[in-house]
C-alpha positions as CSV (number, residue, x, y, z in Angstrom):
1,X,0.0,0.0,0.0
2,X,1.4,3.1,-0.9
3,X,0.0,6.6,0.7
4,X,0.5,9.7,-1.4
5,X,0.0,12.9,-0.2
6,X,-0.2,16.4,-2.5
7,X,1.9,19.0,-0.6
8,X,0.1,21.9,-2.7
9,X,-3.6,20.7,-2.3
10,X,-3.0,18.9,1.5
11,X,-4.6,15.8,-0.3
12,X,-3.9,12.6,0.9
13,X,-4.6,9.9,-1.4
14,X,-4.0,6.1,-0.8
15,X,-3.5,3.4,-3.5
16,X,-1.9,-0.4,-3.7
17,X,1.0,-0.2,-6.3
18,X,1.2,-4.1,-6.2
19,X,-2.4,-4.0,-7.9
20,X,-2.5,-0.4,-9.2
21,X,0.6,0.5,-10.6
22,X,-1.0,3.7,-12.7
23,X,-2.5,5.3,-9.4
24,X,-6.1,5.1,-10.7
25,X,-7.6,4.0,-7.7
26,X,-7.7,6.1,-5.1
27,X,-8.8,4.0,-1.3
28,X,-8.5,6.8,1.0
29,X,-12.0,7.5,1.0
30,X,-12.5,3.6,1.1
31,X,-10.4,3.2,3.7
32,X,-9.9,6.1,5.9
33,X,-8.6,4.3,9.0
34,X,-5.8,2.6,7.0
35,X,-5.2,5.9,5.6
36,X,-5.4,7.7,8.8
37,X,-2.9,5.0,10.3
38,X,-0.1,5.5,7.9
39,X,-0.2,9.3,7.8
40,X,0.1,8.9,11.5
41,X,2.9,6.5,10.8
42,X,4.0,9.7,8.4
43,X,4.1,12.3,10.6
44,X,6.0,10.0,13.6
45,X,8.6,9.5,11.3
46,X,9.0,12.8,9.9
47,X,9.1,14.3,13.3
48,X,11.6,11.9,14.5
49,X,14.0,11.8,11.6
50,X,13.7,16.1,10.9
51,X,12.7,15.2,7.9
52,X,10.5,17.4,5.2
């Protein structure tokens, strides 16, 4: 599962590459707690690694 997020818009959208290689099938309306969970995942990270 892959979770894409557009820095311009804010959008998060979520798709799985292994199945949907184009991104033409966004899920994060489908599955908001999975797509909630890895954002969280996300922002842990970014805050612990200073990344941007």
């Amino acid at each position: 599962m892959s979770l894409k997020i557009e820095l311009v818009s804010s959008e998060t959208e979520l798709y799985r590459l292994a199945e949907d290689v184009g991104e033409r099938n966004d899920l994060a309306k489908k599955e908001p707690k999975k797509t909630r969970e890895l954002l969280q995942t996300l922002n842990k990270w970014v805050k612990e690694t200073g990344r941007k």
